[in-house]
MARDOTI-617538 format. One line per field, with one value per residue (C-alpha): x, y, z; residue number from 0. Coordinates in steps of 0.2 Angstrom, whole numbers, plus 5000, padded with zeros to 4 digits. Example, Ala and Ser with C-alpha at 12.3 -4.5 7.8 and 13.67 -1.06 7.14 Angstrom:
2
X	5062|5068
Y	4978|4995
Z	5039|5036
pos	0|1
// end
This chain:
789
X	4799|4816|4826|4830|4812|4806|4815|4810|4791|4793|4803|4790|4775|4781|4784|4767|4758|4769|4762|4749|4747|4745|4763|4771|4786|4807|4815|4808|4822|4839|4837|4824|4842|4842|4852|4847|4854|4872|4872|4860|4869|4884|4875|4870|4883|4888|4873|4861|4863|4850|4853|4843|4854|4837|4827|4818|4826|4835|4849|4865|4866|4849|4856|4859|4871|4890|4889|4900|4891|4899|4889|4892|4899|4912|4917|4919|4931|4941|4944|4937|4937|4929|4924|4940|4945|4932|4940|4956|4943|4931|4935|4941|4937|4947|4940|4953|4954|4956|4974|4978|4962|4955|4940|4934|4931|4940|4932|4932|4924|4929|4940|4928|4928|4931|4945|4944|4934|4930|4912|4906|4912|4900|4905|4907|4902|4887|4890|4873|4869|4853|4847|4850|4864|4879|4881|4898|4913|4917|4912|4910|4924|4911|4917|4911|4903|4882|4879|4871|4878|4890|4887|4895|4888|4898|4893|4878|4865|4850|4834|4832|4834|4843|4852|4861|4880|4890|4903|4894|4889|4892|4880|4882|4865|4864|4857|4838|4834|4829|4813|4817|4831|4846|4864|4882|4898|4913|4929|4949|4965|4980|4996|4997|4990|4973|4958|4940|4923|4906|4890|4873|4858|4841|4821|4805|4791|4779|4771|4774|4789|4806|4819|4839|4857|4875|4890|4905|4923|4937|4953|4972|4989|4998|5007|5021|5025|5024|5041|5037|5021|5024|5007|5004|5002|4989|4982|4962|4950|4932|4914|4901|4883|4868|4849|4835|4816|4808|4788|4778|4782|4790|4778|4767|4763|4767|4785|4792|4812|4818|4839|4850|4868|4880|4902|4912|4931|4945|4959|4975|4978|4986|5002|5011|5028|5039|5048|5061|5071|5068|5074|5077|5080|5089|5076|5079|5070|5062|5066|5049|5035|5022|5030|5029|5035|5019|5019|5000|4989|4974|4962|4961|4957|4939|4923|4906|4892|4873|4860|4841|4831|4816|4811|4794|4781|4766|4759|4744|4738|4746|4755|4759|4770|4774|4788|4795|4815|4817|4834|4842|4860|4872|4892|4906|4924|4938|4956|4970|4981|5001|5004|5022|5023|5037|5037|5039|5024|5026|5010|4999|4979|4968|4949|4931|4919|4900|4888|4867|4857|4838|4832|4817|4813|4798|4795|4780|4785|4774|4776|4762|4774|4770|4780|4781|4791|4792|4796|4792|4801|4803|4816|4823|4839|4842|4859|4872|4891|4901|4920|4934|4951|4969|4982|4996|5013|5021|5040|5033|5027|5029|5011|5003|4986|4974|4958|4943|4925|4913|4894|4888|4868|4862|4843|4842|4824|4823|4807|4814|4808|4814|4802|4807|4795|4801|4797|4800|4805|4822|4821|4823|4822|4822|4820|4823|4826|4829|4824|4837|4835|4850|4853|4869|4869|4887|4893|4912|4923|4943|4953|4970|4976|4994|5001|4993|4980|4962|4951|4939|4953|4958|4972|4979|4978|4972|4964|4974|4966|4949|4943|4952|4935|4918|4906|4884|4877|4867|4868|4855|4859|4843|4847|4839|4848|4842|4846|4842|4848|4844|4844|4845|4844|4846|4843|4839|4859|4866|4863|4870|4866|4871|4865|4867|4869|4870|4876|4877|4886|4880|4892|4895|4908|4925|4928|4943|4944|4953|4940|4953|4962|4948|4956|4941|4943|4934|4941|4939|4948|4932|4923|4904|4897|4892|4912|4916|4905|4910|4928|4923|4912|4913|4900|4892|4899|4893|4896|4889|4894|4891|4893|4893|4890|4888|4886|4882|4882|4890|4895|4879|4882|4902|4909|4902|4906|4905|4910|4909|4916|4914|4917|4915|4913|4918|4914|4917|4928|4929|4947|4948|4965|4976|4990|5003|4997|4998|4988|4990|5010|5010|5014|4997|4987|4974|4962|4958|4945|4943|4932|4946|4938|4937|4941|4938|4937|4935|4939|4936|4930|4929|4926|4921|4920|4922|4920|4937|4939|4921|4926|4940|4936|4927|4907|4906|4923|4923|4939|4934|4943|4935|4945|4942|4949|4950|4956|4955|4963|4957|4966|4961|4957|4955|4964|4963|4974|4978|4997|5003|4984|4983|4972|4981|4978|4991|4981|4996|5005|4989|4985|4968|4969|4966|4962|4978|4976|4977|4969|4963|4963|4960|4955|4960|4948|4944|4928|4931|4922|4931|4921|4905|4912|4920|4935|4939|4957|4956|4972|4972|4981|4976|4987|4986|4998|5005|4991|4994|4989|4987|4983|5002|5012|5024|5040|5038|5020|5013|5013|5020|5015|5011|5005|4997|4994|4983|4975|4961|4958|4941|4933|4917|4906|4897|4880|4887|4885|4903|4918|4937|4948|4964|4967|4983|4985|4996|5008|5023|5023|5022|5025|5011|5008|4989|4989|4999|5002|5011|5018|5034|5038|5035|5032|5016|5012|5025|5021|5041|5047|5057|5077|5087|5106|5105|5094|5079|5061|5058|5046|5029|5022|5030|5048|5053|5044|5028|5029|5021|5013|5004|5003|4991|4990|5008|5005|4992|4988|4974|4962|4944|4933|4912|4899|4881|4866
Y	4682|4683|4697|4711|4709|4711|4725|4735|4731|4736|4752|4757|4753|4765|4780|4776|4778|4793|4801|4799|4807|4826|4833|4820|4829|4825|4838|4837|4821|4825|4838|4850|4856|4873|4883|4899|4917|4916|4933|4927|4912|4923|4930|4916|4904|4888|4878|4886|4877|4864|4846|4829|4817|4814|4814|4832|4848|4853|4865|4855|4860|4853|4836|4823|4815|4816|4825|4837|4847|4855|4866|4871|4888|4881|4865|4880|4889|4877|4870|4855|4842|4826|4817|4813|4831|4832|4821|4828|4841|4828|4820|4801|4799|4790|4793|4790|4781|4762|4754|4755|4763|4780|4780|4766|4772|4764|4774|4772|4781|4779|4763|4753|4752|4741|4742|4726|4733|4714|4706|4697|4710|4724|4742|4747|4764|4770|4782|4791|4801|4810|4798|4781|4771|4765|4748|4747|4756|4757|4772|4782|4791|4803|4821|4840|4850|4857|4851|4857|4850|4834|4826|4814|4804|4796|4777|4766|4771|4763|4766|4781|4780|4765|4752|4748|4754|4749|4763|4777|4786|4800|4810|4818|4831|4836|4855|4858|4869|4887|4895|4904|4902|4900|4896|4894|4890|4886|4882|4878|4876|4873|4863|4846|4852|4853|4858|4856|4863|4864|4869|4868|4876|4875|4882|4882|4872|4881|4884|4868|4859|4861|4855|4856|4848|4848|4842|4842|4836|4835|4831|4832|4826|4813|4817|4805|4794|4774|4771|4755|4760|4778|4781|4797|4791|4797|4807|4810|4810|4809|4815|4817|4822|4824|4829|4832|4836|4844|4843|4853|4869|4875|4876|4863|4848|4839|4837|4826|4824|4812|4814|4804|4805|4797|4794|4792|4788|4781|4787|4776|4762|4770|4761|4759|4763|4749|4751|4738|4733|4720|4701|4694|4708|4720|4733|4748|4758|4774|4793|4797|4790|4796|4785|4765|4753|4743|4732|4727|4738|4724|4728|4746|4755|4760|4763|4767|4771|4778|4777|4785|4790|4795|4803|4807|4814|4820|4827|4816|4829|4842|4831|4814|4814|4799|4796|4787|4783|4776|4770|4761|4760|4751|4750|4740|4745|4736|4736|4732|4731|4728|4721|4721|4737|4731|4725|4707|4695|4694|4696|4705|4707|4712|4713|4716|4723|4723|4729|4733|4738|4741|4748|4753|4766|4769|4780|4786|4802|4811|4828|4838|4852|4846|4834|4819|4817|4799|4790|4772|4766|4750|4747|4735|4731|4720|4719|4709|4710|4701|4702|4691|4694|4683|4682|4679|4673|4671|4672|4659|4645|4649|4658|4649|4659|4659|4665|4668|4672|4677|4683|4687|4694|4701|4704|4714|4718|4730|4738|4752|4767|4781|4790|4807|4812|4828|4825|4842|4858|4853|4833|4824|4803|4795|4776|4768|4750|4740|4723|4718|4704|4701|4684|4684|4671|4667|4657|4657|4649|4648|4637|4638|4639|4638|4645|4662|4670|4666|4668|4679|4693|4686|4676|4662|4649|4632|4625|4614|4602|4604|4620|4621|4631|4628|4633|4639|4642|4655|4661|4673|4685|4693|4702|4717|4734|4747|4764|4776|4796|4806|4826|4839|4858|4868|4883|4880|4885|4871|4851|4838|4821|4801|4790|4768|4763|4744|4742|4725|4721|4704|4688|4682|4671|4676|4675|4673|4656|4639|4627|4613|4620|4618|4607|4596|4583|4568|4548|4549|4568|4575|4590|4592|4609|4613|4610|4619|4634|4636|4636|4653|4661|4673|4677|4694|4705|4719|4734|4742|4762|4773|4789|4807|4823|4842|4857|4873|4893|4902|4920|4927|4915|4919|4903|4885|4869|4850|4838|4820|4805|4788|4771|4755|4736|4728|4709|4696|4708|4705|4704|4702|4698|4688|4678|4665|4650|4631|4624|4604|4611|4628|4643|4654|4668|4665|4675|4673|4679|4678|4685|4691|4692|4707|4727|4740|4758|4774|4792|4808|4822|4840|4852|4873|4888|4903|4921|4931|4950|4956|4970|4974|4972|4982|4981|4966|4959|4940|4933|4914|4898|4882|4868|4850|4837|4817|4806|4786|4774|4757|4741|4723|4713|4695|4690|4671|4666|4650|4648|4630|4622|4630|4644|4658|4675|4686|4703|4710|4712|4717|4736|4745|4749|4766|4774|4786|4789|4808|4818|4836|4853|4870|4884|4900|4912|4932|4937|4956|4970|4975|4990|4980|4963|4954|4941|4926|4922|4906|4895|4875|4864|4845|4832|4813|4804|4787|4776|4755|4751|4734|4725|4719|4732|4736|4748|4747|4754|4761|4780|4790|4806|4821|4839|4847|4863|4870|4890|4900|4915|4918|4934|4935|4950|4964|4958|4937|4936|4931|4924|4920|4908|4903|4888|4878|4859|4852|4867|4860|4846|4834|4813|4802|4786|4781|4762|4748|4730|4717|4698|4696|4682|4690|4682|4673|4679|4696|4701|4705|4703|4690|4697|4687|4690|4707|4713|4712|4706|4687|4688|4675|4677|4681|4681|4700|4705|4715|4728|4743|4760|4771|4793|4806|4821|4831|4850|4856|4872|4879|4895|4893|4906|4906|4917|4914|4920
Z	5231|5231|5243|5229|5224|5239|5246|5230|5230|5248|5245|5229|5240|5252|5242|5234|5251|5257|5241|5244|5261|5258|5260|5273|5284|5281|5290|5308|5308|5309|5294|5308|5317|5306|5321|5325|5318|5322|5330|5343|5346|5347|5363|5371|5368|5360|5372|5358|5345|5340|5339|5338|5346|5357|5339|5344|5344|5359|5364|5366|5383|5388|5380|5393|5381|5374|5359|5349|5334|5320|5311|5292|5294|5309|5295|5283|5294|5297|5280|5284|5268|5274|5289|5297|5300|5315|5323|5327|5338|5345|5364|5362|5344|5329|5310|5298|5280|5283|5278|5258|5254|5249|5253|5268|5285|5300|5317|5335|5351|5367|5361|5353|5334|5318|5309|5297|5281|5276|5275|5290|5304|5311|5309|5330|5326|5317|5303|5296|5280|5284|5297|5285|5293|5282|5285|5276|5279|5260|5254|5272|5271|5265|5258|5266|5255|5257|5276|5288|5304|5311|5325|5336|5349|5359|5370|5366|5355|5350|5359|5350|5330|5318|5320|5337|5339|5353|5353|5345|5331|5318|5310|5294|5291|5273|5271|5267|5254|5254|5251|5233|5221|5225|5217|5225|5215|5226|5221|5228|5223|5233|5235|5227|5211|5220|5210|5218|5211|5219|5211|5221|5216|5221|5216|5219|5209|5217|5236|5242|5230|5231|5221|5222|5219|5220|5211|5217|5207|5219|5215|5221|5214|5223|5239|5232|5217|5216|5209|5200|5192|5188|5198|5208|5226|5239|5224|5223|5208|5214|5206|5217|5217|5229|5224|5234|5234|5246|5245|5263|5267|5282|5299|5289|5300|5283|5272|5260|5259|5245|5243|5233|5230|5218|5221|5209|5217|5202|5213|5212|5224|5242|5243|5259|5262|5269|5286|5282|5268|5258|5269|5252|5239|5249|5244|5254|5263|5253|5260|5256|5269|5253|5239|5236|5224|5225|5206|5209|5198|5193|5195|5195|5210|5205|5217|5213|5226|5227|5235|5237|5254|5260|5276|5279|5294|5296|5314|5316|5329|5342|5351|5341|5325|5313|5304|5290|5284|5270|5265|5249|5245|5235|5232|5222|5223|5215|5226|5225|5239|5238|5256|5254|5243|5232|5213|5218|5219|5237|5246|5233|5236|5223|5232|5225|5241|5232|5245|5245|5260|5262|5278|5283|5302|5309|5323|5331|5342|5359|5364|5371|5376|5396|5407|5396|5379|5371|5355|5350|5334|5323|5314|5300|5290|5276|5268|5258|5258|5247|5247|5234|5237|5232|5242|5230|5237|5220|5229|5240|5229|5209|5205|5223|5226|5241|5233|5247|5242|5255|5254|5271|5272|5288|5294|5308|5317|5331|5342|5353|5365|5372|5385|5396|5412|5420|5438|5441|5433|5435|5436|5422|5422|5406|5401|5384|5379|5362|5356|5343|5331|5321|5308|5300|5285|5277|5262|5261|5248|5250|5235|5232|5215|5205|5192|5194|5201|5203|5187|5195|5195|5178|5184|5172|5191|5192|5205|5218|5227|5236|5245|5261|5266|5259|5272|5272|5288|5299|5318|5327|5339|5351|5364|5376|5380|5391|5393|5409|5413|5428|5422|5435|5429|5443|5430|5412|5407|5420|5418|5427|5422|5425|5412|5408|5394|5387|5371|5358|5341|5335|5330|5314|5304|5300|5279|5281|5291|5284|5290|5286|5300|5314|5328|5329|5315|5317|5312|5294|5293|5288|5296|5302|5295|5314|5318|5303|5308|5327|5319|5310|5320|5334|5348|5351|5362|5375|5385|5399|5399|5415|5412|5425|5413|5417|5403|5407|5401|5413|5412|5403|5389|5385|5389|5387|5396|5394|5404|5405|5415|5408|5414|5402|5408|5390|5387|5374|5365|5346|5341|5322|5315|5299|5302|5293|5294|5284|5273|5267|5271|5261|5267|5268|5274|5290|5295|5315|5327|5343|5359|5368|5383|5395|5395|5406|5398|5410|5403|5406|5391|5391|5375|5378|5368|5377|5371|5377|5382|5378|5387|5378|5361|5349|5346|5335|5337|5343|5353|5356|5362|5356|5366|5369|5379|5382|5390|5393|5401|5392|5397|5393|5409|5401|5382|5380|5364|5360|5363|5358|5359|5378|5380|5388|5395|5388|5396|5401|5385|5373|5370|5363|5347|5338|5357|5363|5381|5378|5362|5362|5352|5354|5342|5344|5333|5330|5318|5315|5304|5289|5283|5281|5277|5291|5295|5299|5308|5318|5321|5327|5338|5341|5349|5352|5363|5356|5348|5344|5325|5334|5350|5348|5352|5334|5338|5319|5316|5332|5332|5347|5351|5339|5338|5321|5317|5306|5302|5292|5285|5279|5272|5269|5260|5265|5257|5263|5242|5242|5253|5253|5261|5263|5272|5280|5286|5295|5293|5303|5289|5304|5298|5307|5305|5306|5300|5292|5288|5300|5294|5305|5317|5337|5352|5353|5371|5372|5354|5356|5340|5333|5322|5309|5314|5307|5318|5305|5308|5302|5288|5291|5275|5260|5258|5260|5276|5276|5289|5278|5285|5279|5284|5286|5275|5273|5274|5261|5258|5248|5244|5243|5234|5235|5226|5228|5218
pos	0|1|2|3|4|5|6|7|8|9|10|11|12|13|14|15|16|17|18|19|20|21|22|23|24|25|26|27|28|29|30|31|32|33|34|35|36|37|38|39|40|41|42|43|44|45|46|47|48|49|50|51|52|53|54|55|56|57|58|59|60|61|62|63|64|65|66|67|68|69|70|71|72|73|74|75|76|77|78|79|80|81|82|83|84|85|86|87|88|89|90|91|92|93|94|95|96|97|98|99|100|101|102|103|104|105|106|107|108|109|110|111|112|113|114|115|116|117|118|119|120|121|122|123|124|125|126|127|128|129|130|131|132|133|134|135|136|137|138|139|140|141|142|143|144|145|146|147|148|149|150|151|152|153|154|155|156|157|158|159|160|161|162|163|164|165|166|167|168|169|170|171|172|173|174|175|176|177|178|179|180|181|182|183|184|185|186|187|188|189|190|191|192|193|194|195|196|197|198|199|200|201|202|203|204|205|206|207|208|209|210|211|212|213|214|215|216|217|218|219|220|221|222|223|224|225|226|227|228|229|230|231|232|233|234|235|236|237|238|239|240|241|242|243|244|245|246|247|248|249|250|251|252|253|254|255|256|257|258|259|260|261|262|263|264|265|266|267|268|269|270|271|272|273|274|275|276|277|278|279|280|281|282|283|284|285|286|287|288|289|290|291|292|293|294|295|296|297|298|299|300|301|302|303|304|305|306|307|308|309|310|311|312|313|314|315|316|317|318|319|320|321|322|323|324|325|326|327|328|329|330|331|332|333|334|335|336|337|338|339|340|341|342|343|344|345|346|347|348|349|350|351|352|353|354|355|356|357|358|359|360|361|362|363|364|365|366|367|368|369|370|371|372|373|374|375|376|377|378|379|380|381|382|383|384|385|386|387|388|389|390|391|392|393|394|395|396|397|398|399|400|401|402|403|404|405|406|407|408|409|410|411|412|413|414|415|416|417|418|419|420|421|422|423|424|425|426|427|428|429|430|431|432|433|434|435|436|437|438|439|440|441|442|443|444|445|446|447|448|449|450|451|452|453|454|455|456|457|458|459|460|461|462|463|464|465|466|467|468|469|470|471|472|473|474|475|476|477|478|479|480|481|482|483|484|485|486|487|488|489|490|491|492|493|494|495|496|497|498|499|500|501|502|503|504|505|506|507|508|509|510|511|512|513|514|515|516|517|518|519|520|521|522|523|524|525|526|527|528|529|530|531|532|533|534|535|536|537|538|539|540|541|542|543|544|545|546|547|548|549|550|551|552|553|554|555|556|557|558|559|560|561|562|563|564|565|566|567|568|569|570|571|572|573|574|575|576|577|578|579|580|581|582|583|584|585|586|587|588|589|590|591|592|593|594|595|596|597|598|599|600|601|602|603|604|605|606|607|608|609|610|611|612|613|614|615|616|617|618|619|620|621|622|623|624|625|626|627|628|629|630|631|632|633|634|635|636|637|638|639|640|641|642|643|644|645|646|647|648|649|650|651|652|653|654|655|656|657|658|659|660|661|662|663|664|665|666|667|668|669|670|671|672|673|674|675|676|677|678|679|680|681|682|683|684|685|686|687|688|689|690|691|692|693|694|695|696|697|698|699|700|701|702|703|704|705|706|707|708|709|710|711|712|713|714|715|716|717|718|719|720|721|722|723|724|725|726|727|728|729|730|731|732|733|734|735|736|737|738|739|740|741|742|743|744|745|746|747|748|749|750|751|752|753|754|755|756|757|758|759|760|761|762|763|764|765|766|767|768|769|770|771|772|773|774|775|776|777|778|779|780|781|782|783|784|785|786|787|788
// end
């Protein structure tokens, strides 16, 4: 039976028996986290609010955990659009869309992250959509609208749900439906030429069934123009949609959630804006950071994503519940990507990403309400991800191509536990552990081509010579990874905890490698498939995170603290990277990897929300100060590189990507009573000290230090019935750079770079010079208005 077969006769199968069980339970997973009444956690402080980072409900104060939650109405507030605005308010945490795309996910915690969005390298955060992990950055960039919570967990995690993460994970908790019928239209407009619209309704089929959906259409004008297409630039054109049905009622020991959602992204291509002039054409540099003059436009940006889970449960008595999570979910994108951002043929790449995933969690769950909690849960992952991409260097070599297929499958199985015995009232050791078993299979084609570019992206390109790769193989990763905390709680609103935590991300084979390039040829010139494969592949690597945490509600509930201290022994660091290189004597694109060697991450986090002048306010009124804080001091200790054929450790002149030493906000907010409708005026600041794009330090790309500053006003009706908002980002108009592109000559060991007699980076592929950024969002503005029925 061949692997699509079977992961749909298993997926059928399973949603056959969870039928036919009488009302199987969804929402006591992360869905359960329905907060409680806002004026009562008003009262008792932000420690009230209900999360499942541990799988069960708890108050996040009681959580022996880093985690930040971000409920609906906060996300609301704040005019959030998608994912990567919680992470300008999140301790030591980096979500932003990766390079020249719209709508792939780049994210880091604490300084451990993925930025290459290609197939063969493991995401080092773990993103979720109602408990299902997305094993593909595309497509993650995931937009805000009907959700219930967000939450970020931040170190290790895998002895308690999913797959392993070695740096974190993000939790994205879709709303459950209500009881009875309801309707909400939202819609926006604002600066750009911004028009959104949101419809979500839901009813009841009777006692037991619910059934409900939104769509969403979001779109925006460009923020600037690409000047040789006539393109709008960093515009957004999406469809989206999300369905769900609900079967068990509420306090049943039995539910059914089955949701689906569809994306539908044809924004253009996100051209990036060159920082030098052109080393051959003399193209200068643009005055706008948000326009391009990018030629490549085949194929047409385009991506298409969906996907269909179930979560199940069932109480098999009192004190022991089972539960199910089902997961299925596909992607294809089309993207074209204009390294050199300039009309000439000088380093264009047109890329297909096609992914599919199956995944299947188990989890058996003990709670008797007495000194002992535990959970025991299996879980299982198969997936595909195929990428195609040309690297066309027409200014190079007349129509020369380098065309790279790869198709990586991983199968991942994992056993893990999680158990909690409270030695006393206020004692708390917990023990968890994880069995991973992760096969990694890859099939990887690269073939030059001249006169054009590759067929596959209808290119008129023949093929020259042999492939330079042509590589099948497999590895297999196990490994074992505890997890310990000791919890003491004084009283039930303080907790101070130290936890361990070990985390894994398994190896694999870099697509991008030139196996005619390995250095161990043997008499004939020839390559064994096993030399060929430890050219391309990279070992797992590991971390083991310490961390010292305290929260508490002090003050009757009006301000609440977190505050943890971390400390991260990083090993076998993987270091993915592209670089000029020669093929049979042609200039060419190299992908390299490497496990660098050593880091040594330790930090400090802190985030509140503190009720101001109760005394002095009127009843009702609500002054708050929501704040966070982080920072980390992450240095490499060991970075072997190859300098010459000598392996050297060039530690001292590498940096941590995507991880600013400093980052932190604060929101200054006040709810008042206007007649019987109240107001919302809440104002935000967030900072991040200087960040490196790459582990080369770039005077050219790295970003220093910044401030943004964004503010709401939301008013809401007597009867909640309907609601108002206007909404500014980034007011101060502030110009940040968040990633780019690299191929000039540099020091190998320094990573100073190398100037012509101008005083002009040396270009290394290509003739002009890539060294392209691209921004955050300018300053937006925008009015929001909702009615529900």
């Amino acid at each position: 039976m061949s692997k699509a077969r079977y992961r749909q006769t298993t997926a059928c199968a399973f949603f056959l028996v969870a039928m036919a069980v009488p009302g199987m339970v969804a929402p006591a997973s992360a869905q359960e986290a329905a907060t409680d009444d806002a004026a009562e956690q008003a009262d008792q402080g932000e420690g009230a609010i209900i999360v499942t980072a541990r799988r069960r409900e708890e108050r996040l104060v009681d959580v022996p955990i880093a985690v930040s939650s971000f409920s609906n109405e906060q996300l609301e507030q704040r005019g959030s659009i998608d994912l990567t605005d919680i992470a300008q308010i999140t301790p030591n945490t980096t979500l932003e869309a990766s390079r020249g795309t719209n709508s792939t996910l780049s994210a880091f915690i604490r300084g451990i992250g993925q930025q290459d969005p290609v197939s063969g390298f493991e995401q080092g955060v773990g993103i979720y959509l109602d408990d299902v992990y997305l094993n593909r950055p595309q497509a993650a960039v995931l937009d805000i609208y009907d959700v219930e919570r967000i939450e970020v967990l931040r170190g290790p995690q895998g002895t308690l749900y999913g797959r392993n993460t070695i740096g974190g994970a993000v939790k994205y908790v879709t709303r459950l439906l209500p009881q009875d019928f309801s309707l909400k239209v939202k819609g926006t407009v604002g600066t750009y030429k911004q028009a959104d619209g949101i419809v979500t309704a839901s009813a009841p089929l009777g006692d037991l069934v619910r059934i409900g959906g939104s769509v969403a259409r979001l779109s925006r004008g460009g923020f600037g123009d690409n000047l040789t297409t006539g393109e709008e630039n960093y515009n957004k054109d999406v469809w989206a949609a999300r369905g769900t049905l609900e079967i068990g009622d509420y306090g049943e020991p039995y539910s059914i959630r089955i949701n689906g959602d569809y994306t539908k992204d044809k924004s253009n291509a996100r051209g990036g804006h060159r920082l030098i002039p052109g080393a051959v054409s003399g193209a200068p540099v643009l005055p706008d950071v948000y326009d391009t003059r990018g030629g490549l436009i085949d194929p047409k940006q385009d991506l298409e994503a969906y996907g269909v889970s179930m979560n199940a449960s069932i109480d098999l008595s009192d004190a022991i519940t089972l539960r199910s999570i089902t997961g299925w979910r596909k992607d294809d994108s089309a993207s074209p990507i204009d390294f050199d951002a300039l009309a000439a043929v000088d380093l264009d790449v047109p890329a297909y990403y096609r992914n599919e995933q199956f995944s299947q969690e188990a989890q058996l769950l003990y709670d008797d309400g007495g000194r002992f909690t535990g959970l025991l849960g299996f879980y299982y992952l198969d997936a595909s991800a195929d990428t195609q991409f040309d690297v066309r260097l027409f200014t190079t070599l007349d129509g020369f191509t380098a065309f790279t297929e790869a198709d990586v499958d991983t199968e991942t199985y994992a056993v893990f536990a999680d158990f909690t015995y409270d030695i006393t009232d206020q004692v708390s050791l917990a023990l968890g552990g994880r069995y991973t078993w992760d096969k990694r299979e890859a099939d990887i084609l690269r073939q030059n081509y001249l006169g054009g570019g590759s067929p596959v992206f209808g290119g008129a390109g023949v093929a020259f010579g042999t492939p330079s790769t042509d590589f099948n193989g497999s590895a297999s990763f196990n490994k074992f990874t505890p997890r310990v905390s000791l919890s003491y709680q004084p009283t039930p609103d303080h907790n101070l905890y130290a936890s361990y935590s070990k985390g894994f991300k398994g190896g694999g084979f870099d697509p991008r490698g030139v196996g005619v390039n390995a250095p161990d040829l043997n008499d004939d010139g020839m390559l064994e498939d096993s030399e060929v494969a430890s050219f391309l592949s990279f070992e797992p690597e590991t971390v083991d995170s310490y961390e010292l945490g305290y929260k508490g509600n002090l003050l009757d509930g009006a301000l609440y603290v977190a505050l943890a201290g971390f400390y991260m022994d990083y090993t076998n660091v993987q270091i993915p990277g592209s670089v000029a290189c020669s093929v049979g004597g042609i200039a060419t694109f190299c992908g390299v990897i490497s496990n660098a060697g050593k880091a040594k991450f330790k930090g400090l986090e802190f985030e509140t929300n503190a009720r101001l002048g109760r005394d002095l306010l009127s009843d009702g009124d609500k002054l708050s100060l929501i704040g966070s804080l982080g920072y980390i001091d992450a240095e490499y200790k060991e970075y072997i590189t190859d300098i010459g054929g000598v392996p050297t450790d060039v530690a001292d002149y590498r940096e941590v990507q995507n991880t600013p030493k400093w980052n932190g906000s604060a929101t200054l907010a006040y709810d008042t009573y206007i007649g019987d409708g109240s107001l919302y005026l809440g104002t935000t600041v967030s900072f991040k000290s200087k960040t490196y794009q790459f582990e080369i330090p770039n005077p050219y790309l790295d970003q220093g230090s910044y401030a943004l500053f964004d503010a709401s006003i939301v008013y809401t009706a007597p009867d909640g019935n309907w609601s108002v908002g206007l909404h500014g980002k980034n007011l101060f108009d502030k110009q940040y750079k968040t990633s780019g592109y690299t191929f000039v000559a540099a020091d190998p060991t320094t990573g100073e770079l190398a100037l012509d007699g101008n005083g002009m980076p040396i270009p290394t592929l290509g003739t002009e010079g890539t060294l392209t950024a691209f921004y955050g969002n300018p300053r937006q503005v925008f009015l929001t208005a909702s009615f529900e029925f």
